[in-house]
Structure formats: C-alpha cells, structure tokens
C-alpha positions in Angstrom: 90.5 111.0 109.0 89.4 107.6 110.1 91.1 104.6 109.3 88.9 101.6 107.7 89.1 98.5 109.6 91.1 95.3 108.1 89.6 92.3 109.7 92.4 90.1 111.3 92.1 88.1 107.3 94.0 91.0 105.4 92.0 90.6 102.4 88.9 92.0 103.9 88.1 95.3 104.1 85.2 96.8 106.2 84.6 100.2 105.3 81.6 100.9 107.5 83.7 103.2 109.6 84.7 105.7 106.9 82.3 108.2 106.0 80.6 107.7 102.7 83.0 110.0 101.1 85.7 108.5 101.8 84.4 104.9 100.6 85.1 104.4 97.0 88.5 106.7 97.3 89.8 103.7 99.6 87.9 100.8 97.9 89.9 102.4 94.8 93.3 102.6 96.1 93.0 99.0 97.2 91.6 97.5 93.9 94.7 100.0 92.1 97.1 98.0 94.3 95.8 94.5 93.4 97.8 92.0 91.0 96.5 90.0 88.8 94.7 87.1 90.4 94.4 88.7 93.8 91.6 89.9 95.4 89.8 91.1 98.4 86.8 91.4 100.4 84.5 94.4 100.7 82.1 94.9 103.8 79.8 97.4 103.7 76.4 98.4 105.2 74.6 98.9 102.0 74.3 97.5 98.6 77.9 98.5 96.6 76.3 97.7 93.5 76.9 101.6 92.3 80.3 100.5 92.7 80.2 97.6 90.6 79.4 100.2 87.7 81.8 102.7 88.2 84.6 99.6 88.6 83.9 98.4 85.0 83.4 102.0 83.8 87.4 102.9 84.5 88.3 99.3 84.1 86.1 97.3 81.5 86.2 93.4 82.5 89.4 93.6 84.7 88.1 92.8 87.7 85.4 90.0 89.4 82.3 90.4 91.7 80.9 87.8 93.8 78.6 88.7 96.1 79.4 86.8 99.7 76.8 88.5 101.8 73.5 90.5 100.3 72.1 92.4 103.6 69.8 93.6 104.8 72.4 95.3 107.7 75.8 93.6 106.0 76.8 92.9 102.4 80.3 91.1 101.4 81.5 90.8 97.9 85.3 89.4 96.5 86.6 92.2 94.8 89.5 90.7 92.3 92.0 91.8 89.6 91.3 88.8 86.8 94.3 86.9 86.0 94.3 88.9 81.7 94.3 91.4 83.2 98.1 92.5 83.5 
C-alpha cells in the first residue's frame, strides 16, 4: 500500500500518491490524532470539499477549514482540531 508523502514541514500532508480509496481513511487517522489547537495541511489534486462535509458530520464544529490553495491542478487547506474542542 503506498505511503502518502509528508512534505519536509510535518504538518502537511500530500495525499496525491494514495489512491482515492485510501484518502479520507488517512486524512481521518491524522485529524483523529490531532490535539486541540493543532493542525495540518492537506494537499490534494482535487477539490476536498466532500470532505469538509463528512468532517463536521462525525465531528460537528471541532475542527477548522481554511482553504490555502483552490486549484485548478493543486488545492491546500489547514485542517485543525479547535482549541473547545477537547
């Protein structure tokens, strides 16, 4: 299974080399490990927003989304645990 690539800053995560499937498992087990007030940075090759939903589906307002980088080939956005949310 490949690996996703951290950038040499280990709060970014570039998940462009995992197959889709394997996406949101990993983008899940890294926001599960976040403490409060930490956070990282997604890169993907397409719009997460689906994400976005399914993030504040399982955890309604926990977590922040700022888009970095909207496309059209790359698209970055600060994933983070808010502070209340302990």
């Amino acid at each position: 299974m490949p690996e996703a690539v951290i950038a040499p800053d280990p709060h970014v995560i570039d998940v462009r080399t995992l197959v889709p499937a394997q996406r949101h498992q990993k983008i899940f087990q890294l926001v599960n490990e976040l403490v409060p007030g930490a956070s990282f940075v997604l890169v993907n090759d397409h719009d997460p927003k689906p994400l976005y939903y399914q993030l504040e589906a399982e955890y309604p307002k926990q977590f922040s989304w700022t888009y970095l980088e909207r496309g059209p080939e790359v698209w970055r956005v600060e994933i983070g645990k808010r502070a209340q949310a302990a």
